[in-house]
GUPA-741183 format. One record per residue (C-alpha): residue number from 1; x, y, z. Coordinates in Angstrom, 2 decimals, always signed. Example, Ala and Ser with C-alpha at 12.3 -4.5 7.8 and 13.67 -1.06 7.14 Angstrom:
 num       X       Y       Z
   1  +12.30   -4.50   +7.80
   2  +13.67   -1.06   +7.14
***
This chain:
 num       X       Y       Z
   1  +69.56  -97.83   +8.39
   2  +67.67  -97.88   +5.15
   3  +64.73  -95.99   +7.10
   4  +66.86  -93.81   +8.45
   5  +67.91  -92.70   +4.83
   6  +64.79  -92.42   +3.42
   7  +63.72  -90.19   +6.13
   8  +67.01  -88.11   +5.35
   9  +66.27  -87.66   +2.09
  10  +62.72  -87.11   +2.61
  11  +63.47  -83.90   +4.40
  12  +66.07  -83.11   +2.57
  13  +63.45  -82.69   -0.22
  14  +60.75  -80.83   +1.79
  15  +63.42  -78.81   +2.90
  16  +64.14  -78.36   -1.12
  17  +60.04  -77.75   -1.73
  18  +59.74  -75.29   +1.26
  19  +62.50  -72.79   -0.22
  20  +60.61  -73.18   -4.17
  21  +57.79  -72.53   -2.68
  22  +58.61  -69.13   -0.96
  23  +60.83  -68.52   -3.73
  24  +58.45  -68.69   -5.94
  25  +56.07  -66.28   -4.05
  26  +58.25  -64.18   -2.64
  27  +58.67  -60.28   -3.70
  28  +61.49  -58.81   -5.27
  29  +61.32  -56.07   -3.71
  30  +63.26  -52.62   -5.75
  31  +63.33  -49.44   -4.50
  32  +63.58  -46.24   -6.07
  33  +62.70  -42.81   -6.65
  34  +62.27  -40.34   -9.49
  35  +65.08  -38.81  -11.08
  36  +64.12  -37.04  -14.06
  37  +60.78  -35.89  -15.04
  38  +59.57  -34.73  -18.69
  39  +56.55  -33.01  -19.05
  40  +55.80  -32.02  -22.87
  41  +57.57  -28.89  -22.97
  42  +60.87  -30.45  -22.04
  43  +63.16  -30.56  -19.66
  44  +63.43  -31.33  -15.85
  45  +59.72  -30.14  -13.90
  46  +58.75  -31.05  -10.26
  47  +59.13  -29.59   -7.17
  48  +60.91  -29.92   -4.12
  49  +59.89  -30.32   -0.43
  50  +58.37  -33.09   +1.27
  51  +59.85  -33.78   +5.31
  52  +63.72  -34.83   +5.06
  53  +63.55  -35.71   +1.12
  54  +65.19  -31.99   +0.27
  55  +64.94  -31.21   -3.53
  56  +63.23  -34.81   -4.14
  57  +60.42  -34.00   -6.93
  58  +58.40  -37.20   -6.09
  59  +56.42  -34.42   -3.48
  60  +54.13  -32.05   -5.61
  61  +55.11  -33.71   -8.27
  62  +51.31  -33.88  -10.54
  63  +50.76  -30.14   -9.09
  64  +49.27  -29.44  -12.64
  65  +51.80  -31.01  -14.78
  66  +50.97  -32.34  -17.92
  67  +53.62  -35.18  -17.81
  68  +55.16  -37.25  -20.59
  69  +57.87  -39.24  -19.41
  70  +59.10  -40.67  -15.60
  71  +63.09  -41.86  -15.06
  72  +63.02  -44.03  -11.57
  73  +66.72  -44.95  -10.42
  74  +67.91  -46.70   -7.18
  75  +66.47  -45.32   -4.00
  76  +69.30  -45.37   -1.18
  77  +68.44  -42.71   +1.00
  78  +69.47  -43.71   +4.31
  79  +66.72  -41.79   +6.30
  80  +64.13  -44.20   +5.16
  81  +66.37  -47.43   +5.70
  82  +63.95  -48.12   +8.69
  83  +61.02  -47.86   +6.99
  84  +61.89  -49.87   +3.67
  85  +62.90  -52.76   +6.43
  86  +59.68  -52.90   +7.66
  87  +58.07  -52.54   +4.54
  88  +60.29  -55.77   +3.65
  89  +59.06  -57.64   +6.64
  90  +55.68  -57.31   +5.51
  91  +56.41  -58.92   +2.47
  92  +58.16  -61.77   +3.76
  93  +54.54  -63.00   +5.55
  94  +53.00  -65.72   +4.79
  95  +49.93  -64.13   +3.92
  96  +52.08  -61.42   +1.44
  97  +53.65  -64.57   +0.07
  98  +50.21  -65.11   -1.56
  99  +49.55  -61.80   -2.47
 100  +53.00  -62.00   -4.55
 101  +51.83  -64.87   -5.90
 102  +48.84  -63.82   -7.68
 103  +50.82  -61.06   -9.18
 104  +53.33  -63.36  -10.57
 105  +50.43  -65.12  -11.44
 106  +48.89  -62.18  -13.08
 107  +52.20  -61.12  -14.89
 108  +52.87  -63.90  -17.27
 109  +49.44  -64.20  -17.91
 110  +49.48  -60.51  -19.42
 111  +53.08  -61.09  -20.35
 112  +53.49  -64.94  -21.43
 113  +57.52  -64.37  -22.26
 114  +58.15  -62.16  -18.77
 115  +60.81  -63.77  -16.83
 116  +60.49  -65.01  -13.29
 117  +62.57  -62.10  -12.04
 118  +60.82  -60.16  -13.47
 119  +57.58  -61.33  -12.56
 120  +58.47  -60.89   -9.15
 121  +59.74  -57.57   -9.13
 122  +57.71  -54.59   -7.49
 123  +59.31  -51.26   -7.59
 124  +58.17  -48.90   -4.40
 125  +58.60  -45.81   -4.06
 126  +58.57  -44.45   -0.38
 127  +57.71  -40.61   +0.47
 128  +57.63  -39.03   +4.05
 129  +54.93  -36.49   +1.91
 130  +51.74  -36.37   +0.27
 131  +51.29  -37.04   -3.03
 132  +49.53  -34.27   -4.51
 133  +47.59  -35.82   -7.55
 134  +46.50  -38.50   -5.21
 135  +46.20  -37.41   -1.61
 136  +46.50  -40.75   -0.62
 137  +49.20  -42.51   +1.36
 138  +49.37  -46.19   -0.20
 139  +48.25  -46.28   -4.07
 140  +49.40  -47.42   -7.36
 141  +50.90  -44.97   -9.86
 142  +49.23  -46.51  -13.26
 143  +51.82  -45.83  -16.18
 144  +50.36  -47.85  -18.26
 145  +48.82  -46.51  -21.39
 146  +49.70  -42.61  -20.23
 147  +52.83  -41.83  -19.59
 148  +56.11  -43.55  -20.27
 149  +58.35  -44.33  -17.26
 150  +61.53  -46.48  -17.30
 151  +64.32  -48.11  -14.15
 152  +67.58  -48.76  -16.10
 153  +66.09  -48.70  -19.32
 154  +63.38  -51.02  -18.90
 155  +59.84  -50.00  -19.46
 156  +57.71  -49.86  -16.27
 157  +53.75  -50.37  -16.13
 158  +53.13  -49.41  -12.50
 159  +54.96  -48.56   -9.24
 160  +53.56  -48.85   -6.13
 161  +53.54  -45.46   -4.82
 162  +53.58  -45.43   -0.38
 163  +53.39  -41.91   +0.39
 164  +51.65  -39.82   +3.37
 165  +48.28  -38.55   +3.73
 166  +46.06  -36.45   +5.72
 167  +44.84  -39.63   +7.25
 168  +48.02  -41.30   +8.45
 169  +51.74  -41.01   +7.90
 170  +53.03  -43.97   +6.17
 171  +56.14  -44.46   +8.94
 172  +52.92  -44.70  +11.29
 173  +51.04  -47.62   +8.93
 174  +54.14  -49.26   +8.94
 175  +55.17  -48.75  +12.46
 176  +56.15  -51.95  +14.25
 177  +52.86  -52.22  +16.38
 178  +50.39  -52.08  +12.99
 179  +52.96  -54.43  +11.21
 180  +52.91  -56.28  +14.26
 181  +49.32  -56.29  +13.84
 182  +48.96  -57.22  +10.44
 183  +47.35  -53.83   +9.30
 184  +49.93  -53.11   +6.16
 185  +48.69  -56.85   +4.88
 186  +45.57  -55.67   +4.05
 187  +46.96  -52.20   +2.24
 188  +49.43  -53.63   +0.23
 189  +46.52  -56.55   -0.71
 190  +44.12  -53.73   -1.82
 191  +47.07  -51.94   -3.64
 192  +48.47  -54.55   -5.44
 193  +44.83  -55.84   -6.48
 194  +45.08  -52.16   -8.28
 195  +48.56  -53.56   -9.78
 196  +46.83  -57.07  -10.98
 197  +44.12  -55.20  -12.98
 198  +46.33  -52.32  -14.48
 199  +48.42  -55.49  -15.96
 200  +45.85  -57.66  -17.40
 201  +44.23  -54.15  -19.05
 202  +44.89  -52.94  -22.11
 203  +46.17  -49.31  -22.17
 204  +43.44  -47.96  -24.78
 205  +41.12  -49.93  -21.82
 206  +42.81  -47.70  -19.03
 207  +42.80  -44.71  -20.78
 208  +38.46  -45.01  -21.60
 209  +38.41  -46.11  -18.03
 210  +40.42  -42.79  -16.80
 211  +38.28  -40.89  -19.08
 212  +34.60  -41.85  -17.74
 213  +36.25  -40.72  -14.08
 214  +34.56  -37.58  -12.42
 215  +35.14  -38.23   -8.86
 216  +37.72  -36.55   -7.38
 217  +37.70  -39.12   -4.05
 218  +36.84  -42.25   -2.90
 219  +36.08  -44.57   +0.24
 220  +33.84  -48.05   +0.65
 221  +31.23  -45.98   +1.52
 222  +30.88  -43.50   -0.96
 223  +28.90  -43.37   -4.48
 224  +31.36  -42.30   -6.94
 225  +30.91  -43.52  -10.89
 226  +30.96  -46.73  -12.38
 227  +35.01  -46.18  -13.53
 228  +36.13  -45.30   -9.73
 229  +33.65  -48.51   -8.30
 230  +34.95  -50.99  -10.92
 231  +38.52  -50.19   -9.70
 232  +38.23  -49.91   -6.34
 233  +35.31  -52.68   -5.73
 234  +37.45  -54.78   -7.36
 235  +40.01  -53.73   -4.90
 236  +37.86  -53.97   -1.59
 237  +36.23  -56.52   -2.44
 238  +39.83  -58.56   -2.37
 239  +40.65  -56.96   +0.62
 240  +37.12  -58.14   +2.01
 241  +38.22  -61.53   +0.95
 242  +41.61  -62.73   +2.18
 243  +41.35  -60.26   +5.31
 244  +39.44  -62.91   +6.50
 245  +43.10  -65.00   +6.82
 246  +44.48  -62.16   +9.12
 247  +44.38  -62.56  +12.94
 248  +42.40  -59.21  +14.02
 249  +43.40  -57.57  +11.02
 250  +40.71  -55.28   +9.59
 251  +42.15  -53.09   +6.98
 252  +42.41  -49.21   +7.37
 253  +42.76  -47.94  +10.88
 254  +41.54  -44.74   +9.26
 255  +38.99  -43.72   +6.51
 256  +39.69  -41.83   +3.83
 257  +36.61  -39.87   +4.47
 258  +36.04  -39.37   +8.08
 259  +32.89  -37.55   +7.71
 260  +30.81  -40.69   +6.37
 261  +31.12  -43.64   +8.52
 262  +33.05  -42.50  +11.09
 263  +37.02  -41.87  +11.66
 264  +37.51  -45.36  +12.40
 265  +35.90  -46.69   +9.66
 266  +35.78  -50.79   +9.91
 267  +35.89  -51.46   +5.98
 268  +35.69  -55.04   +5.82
 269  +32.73  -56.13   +7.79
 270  +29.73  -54.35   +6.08
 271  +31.41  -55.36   +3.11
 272  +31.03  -59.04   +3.89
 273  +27.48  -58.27   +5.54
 274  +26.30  -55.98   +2.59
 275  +25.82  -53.17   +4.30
 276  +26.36  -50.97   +1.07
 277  +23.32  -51.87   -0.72
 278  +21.71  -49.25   +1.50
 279  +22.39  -44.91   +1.52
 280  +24.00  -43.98   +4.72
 281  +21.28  -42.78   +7.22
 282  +23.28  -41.25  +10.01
 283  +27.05  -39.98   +8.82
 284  +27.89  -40.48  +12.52
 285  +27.19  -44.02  +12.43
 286  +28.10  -46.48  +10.15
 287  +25.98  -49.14  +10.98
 288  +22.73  -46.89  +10.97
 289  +21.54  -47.39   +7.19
 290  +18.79  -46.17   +5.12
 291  +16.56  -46.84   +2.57
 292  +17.96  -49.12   -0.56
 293  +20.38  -47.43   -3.35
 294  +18.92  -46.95   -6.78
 295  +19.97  -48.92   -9.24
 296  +22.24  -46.50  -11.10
 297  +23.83  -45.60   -7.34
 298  +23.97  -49.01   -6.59
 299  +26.55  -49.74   -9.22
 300  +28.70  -46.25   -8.98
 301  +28.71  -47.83   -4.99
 302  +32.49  -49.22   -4.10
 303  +31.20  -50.68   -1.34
 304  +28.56  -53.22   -3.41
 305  +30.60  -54.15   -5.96
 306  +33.27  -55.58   -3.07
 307  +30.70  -57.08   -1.70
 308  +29.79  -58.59   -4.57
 309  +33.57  -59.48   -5.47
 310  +33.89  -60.82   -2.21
 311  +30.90  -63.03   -2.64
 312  +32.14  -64.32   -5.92
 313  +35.61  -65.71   -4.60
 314  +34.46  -66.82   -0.74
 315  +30.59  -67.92   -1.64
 316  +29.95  -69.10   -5.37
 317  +30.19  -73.30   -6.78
 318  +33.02  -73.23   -8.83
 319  +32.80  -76.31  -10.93
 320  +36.43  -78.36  -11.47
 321  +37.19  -80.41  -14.35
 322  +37.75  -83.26  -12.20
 323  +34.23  -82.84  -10.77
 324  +35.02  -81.21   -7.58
 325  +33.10  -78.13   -6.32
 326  +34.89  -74.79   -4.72
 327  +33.27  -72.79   -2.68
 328  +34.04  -68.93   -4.59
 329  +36.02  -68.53   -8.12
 330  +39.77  -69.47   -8.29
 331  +41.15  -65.45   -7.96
 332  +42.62  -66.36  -11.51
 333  +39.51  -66.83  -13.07
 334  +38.35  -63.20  -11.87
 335  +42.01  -62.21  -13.35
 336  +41.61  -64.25  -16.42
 337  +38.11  -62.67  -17.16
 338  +39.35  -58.94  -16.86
 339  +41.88  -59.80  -19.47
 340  +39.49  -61.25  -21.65
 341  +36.19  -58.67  -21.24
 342  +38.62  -55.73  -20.75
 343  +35.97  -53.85  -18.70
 344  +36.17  -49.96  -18.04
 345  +33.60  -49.80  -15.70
 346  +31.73  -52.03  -13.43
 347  +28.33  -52.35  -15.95
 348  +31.47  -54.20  -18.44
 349  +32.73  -56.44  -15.33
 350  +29.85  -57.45  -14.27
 351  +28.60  -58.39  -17.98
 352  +32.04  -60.14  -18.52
 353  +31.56  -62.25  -14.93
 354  +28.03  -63.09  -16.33
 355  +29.13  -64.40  -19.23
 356  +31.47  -66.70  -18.54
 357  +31.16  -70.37  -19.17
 358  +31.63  -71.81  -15.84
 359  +30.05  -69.90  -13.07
 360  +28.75  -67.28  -14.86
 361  +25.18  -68.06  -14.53
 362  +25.12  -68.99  -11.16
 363  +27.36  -65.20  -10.20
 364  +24.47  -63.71  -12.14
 365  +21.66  -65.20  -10.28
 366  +23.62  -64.22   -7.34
 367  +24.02  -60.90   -8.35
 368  +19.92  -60.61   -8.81
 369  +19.73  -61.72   -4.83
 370  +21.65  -59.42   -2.94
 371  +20.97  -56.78   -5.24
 372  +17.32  -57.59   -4.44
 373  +16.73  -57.39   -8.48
 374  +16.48  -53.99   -8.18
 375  +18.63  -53.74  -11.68
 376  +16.17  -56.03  -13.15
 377  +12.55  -55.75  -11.85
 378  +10.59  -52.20  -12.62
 379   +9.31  -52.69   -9.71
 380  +11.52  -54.45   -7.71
 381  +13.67  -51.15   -5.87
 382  +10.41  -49.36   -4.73
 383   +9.14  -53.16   -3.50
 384  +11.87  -54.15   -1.44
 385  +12.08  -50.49   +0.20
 386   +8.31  -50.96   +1.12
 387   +9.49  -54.20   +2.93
 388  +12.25  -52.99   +4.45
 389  +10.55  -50.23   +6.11
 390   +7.64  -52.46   +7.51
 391  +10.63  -55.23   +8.86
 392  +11.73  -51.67  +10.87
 393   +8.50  -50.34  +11.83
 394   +7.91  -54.02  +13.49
 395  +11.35  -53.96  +15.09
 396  +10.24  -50.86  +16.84
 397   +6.86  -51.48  +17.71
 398   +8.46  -55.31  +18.91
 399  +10.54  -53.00  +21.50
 400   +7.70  -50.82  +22.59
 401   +5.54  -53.88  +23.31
 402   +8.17  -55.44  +25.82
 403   +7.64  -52.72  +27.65
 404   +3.68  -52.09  +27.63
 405   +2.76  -55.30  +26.13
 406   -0.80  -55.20  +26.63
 407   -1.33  -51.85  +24.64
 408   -3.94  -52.37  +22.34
 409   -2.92  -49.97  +19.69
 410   +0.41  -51.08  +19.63
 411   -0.79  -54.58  +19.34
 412   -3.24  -53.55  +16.61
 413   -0.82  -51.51  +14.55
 414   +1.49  -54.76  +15.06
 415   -0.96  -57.47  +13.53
 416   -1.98  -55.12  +10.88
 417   +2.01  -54.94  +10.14
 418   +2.21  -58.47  +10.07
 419   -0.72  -59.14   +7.80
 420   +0.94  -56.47   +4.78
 421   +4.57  -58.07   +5.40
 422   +3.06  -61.41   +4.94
 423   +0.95  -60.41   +1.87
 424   +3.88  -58.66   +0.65
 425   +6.22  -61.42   +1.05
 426   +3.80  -63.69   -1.20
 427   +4.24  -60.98   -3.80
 428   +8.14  -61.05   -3.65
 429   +8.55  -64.46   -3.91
 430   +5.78  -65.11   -7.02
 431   +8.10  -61.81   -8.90
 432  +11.17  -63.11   -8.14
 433   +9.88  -67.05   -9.10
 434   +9.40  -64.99  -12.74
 435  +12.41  -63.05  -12.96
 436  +14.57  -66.03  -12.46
 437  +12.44  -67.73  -15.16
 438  +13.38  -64.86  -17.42
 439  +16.78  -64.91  -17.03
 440  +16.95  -68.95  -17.27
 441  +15.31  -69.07  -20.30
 442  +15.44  -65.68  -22.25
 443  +19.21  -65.45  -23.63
 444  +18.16  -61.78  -24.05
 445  +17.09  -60.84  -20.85
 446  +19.33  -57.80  -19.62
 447  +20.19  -58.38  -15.74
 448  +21.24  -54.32  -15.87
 449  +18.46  -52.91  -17.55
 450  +17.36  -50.66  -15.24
 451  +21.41  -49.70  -14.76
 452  +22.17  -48.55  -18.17
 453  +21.77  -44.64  -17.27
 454  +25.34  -45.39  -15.40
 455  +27.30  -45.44  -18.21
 456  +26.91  -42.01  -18.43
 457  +28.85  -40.19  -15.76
 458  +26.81  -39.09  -12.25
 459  +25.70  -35.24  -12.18
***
């Protein structure tokens, strides 16, 4: 008997656990639309169209505006009841649940008195039509530090904005087969990463970041400028990260720009392979590279800086107080050192990830490897080009020789090869033995020395 209720009350409080737990991470989930715009002249602006939405102004609604102030109210349109149901049950996943979590997280770390309701709550706004100062479907619509927007009088710092695009049609992201297959995980990960860093910035910090912005797009392939890599590395390289815990799932079905990699862009993988360290060679394929970026493209590069994100929380020691070693940063320490640097570009986050206390050395070493130094050494971009085209010269002349393996000018050119990558190798290693030195023991040695030009924007 007295087993028997101790077993009963021991589920009784797992049972009690279980629901915290998902309380605790799960979304409150609010949506609405815009009601009343107020642009500096006065008065109502925006205009209507946009699929079944009528006289909504959400559609065209940046179409040259100069906007001042946003009024969001309840959202009950019963066309998109479908849609928002789905966009629910996307939510309620485990994997979301953790997602949620880290914005909570996030929240009372930027705003130590925010309630847990509060903490919890995302507002979404859901469009069957583009979004005209975006042109993206999924995004977050940064209020913070520009414009003023309220929902029932309180102040709002971001809404996350799920609109169509030329690339898909949000009803089709969210369809039951691609929420079935875990592809709106991913999104609303890379979204709300966008959300996490909009909160823990100041807005004087947004507002310089907006400013150094001259690209007008972006993918994980493209070179942009160091404002539009910091925030959407950041971003990717999440994504890159806990897409790993999805069966399958791999992000995008689509790219944003179908001319560079390919219309079915797979983001995730070169990510995690590095892949982005090197200019596209051939637009049409996505896993046919070229030679190494320079070091000022390297860090306007999306793509590097998630793979470098992605590296910090999945591959970096990670020192606990009790001892213990992770494997990759606790996310909150990533979080905890935005708030802190406040970077505006990724030359700032990297400097503030550098210079933290624990971990900071080893995620600058790190940095120096898979960006083959090339930030650091004079030498070192022109060096490790030299290599790499030698490694593919000898991949080529390795398939010619399978088939007319006793060619003697083949086999000539091959030793030869051999010789220069081995004498070249020597080099690397006795430069890179005294870089390393520098940077352990000169407190003034610059990791992004050669980098600094980025600060400026790209012509």
């Amino acid at each position: 008997m007295n087993l028997r209720i101790i077993f009963r009350v021991a589920t009784v409080l797992q049972c009690f656990f279980m629901i915290n737990t998902v309380f605790a991470a799960e979304a409150n989930l609010v949506f609405v639309r815009l009601s009343r715009i107020v642009n500096p002249a006065g008065g109502f602006a925006g205009m209507p169209g946009g699929g079944n939405l009528g006289d909504d102004p959400t559609c065209k609604l940046l179409s040259g505006l100069s906007l001042k102030k946003l009024k969001f109210e309840n959202d009950e349109s019963h066309h998109r009841k479908k849609l928002k149901s789905r966009v629910t049950e996307v939510f309620r996943s485990e994997f979301m649940s953790e997602v949620v979590d880290r914005v909570v997280e996030t929240r009372k770390l930027a705003y130590p008195k925010i309630t847990d309701q509060d903490a919890r709550t995302i507002h979404v706004v859901i469009n069957d039509c583009t979004f005209d100062a975006i042109k993206t479907g999924p995004a977050v619509f940064t209020m913070k530090g520009t414009i003023k927007s309220t929902f029932k009088g309180k102040p709002l710092n971001w809404v996350l904005m799920l609109n169509d695009a030329g690339w898909a049609q949000i009803d089709e992201l969210f369809s039951k087969k691609n929420v079935k297959g875990r592809i709106p995980d991913d999104v609303l990960a890379h979204e709300l990463t966008h959300a996490i860093t909009a909160d823990v910035l100041l807005p004087a910090t947004i507002v310089s970041s907006n400013k150094q912005k001259h690209s007008t797009r972006h993918d994980v392939g493209l070179i942009s400028d160091a404002s539009m890599a910091f925030w959407e590395g950041l971003a990717e390289g999440v994504e890159a990260t806990i897409g790993e815990t999805l069966d399958g799932a791999f992000s995008y079905p689509y790219s944003m720009d179908p001319g560079n990699y390919g219309l079915l862009l797979e983001r995730q993988r070169p990510v995690r392979n590095n892949a982005f360290i090197y200019y596209p060679n051939n637009r049409d394929n996505q896993n046919n590279f070229g030679e190494l970026k320079s070091p000022r493209d390297l860090l306007a590069s999306e793509g590097f800086i998630a793979t470098y994100i992605y590296r910090l929380l999945t591959k970096l020691p990670y020192s606990l107080s009790n001892g213990a070693v992770l494997s990759g940063w606790p996310f909150m320490e990533l979080v905890a050192t935005i708030k802190e640097t406040q970077p505006s570009n990724t030359i700032e986050l990297l400097r503030g990830i550098f210079s933290r206390e624990k971990g900071g050395h080893e995620a600058m070493l790190d940095f120096m490897e898979i960006s083959y130094f090339s930030t650091y050494g004079e030498d070192a971009y022109e060096f490790s080009n030299e290599m790499r085209n030698i490694d593919l010269e000898l991949q080529e002349l390795t398939s010619k020789l399978r088939v007319k393996p006793d060619n003697p000018i083949l086999m000539e050119r091959y030793k030869n090869l051999l010789a220069r990558q081995q004498g070249l190798e020597n080099q690397w290693s006795e430069k890179k033995r005294g870089w390393i030195e520098e940077l352990n023991t000169d407190e003034s040695a610059d990791p992004l020395r050669f980098a600094k030009k980025l600060a400026r924007p790209l012509q």
